[in-house]
C-alpha angles and dihedrals in degrees: 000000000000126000138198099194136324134245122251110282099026124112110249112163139025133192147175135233121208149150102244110034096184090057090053100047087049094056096041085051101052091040098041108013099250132155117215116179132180121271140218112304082238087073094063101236097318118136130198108226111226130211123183088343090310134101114254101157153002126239112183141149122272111273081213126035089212097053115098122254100261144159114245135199132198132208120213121260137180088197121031093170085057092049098056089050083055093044085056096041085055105042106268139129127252102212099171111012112225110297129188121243106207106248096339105073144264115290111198117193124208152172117224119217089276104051099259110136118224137160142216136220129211101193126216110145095347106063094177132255102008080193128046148134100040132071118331094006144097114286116162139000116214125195117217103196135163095226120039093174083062094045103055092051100048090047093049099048078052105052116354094263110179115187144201113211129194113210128209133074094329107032121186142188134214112204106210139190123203080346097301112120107237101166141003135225133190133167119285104263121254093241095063130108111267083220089065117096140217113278157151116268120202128220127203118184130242142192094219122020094196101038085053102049091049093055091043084052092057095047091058098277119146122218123237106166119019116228105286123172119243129165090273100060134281112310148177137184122221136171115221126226088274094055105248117126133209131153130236126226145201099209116209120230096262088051103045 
């Protein structure tokens, strides 16, 4: 599906941030298609992934040495400068005050109450992801936290955030704006590490699970979850050669 721009509160761009840029462009190329050329030397290293001619994604270098290699996702903003004032009224961490972009727009980065890191875009050029939702592209960003009572609230306080949530062995929660479903968030499984910490995972959507992972596996990718069925469609969680995980998905109709 192709998009224009997003409305406030919406995910609309992921990236990743990782030590060697080239190898990363090389393995998201050869797993989704994209083409990821360099930029201008003014952006620091950071590439805009294309798909079929249209943005889908960011690779760029660490801002930190010391910060993991991690997928990020940004939720729209008119007004970066007004939602970090929001993120610290309600508990949270400015990690990267809001910071212009020239011509492209002002990225903001945060940690929410619990720990999880996201960021925010304030759009100007540059309206977010131009493809998503469909094959090789970003589909759903799901939050891990340890709280889920904090997080709504925080999340609600940011962005007006409302949720419907499904109880039972597995509970999750669908985080809505203006009653369209825009993210998910569940409890950090038992089985995961108590170092790890809270935090945004990114989906890309796939055609076939198993015929992906495979093919991840044999350009370096690591698998961390192996391809399991939910409501939403078969899915699977890997983590590729630079050490930033994300999951795949094959969607199902309802959730396309």
């Amino acid at each position: 599906m192709e998009f224009t721009g997003y409305d406030d509160g919406v995910p609309c761009w992921v990236d990743v941030a990782c030590e060697d840029v080239a190898k990363s462009a090389d393995f998201y190329g050869a797993l989704f298609g994209w083409e990821a050329l360099e930029g201008p030397p003014e952006f620091g290293g950071y590439r805009n992934a294309l798909l079929q001619g249209k943005t889908v994604a960011g690779l760029g270098p660490k801002m930190d040495p010391n910060m993991p290699t991690v997928w990020s996702c940004y939720v729209k903003s008119s007004d970066a400068a007004a939602t970090a004032s929001k993120v610290e009224a309600a508990g949270g961490t400015v990690l990267v005050p809001p910071m212009e972009i020239p011509g492209a727009g002002t990225m903001a980065m945060f940690l929410d109450t619990t720990g999880a890191a996201f960021g925010v875009w304030q759009p100007a050029e540059h309206t977010g992801a131009q493809l998503a939702n469909e094959t090789g592209t970003f589909c759903w960003s799901e939050l891990l936290t340890s709280d889920m009572a904090a997080s709504k609230t925080f999340y609600n306080a940011v962005f007006g955030w409302g949720e419907h949530s499904s109880e039972g062995e597995m509970p999750y929660t669908e985080w809505e704006v203006d009653g369209r479903t825009i993210g998910g968030g569940m409890p950090k499984p038992p089985m995961m590490p108590a170092e790890v910490p809270d935090y945004w995972n990114v989906y890309f959507a796939v055609d076939d699970v198993d015929a992906t992972l495979a093919k991840a596996k044999d350009l370096g990718a690591t698998v961390m979850l192996e391809p399991m069925d939910s409501p939403a469609g078969r899915l699977a969680t890997l983590m590729e050669p630079n050490g930033a995980a994300f999951s795949i998905i094959k969607l199902e109709p309802q959730h396309d």
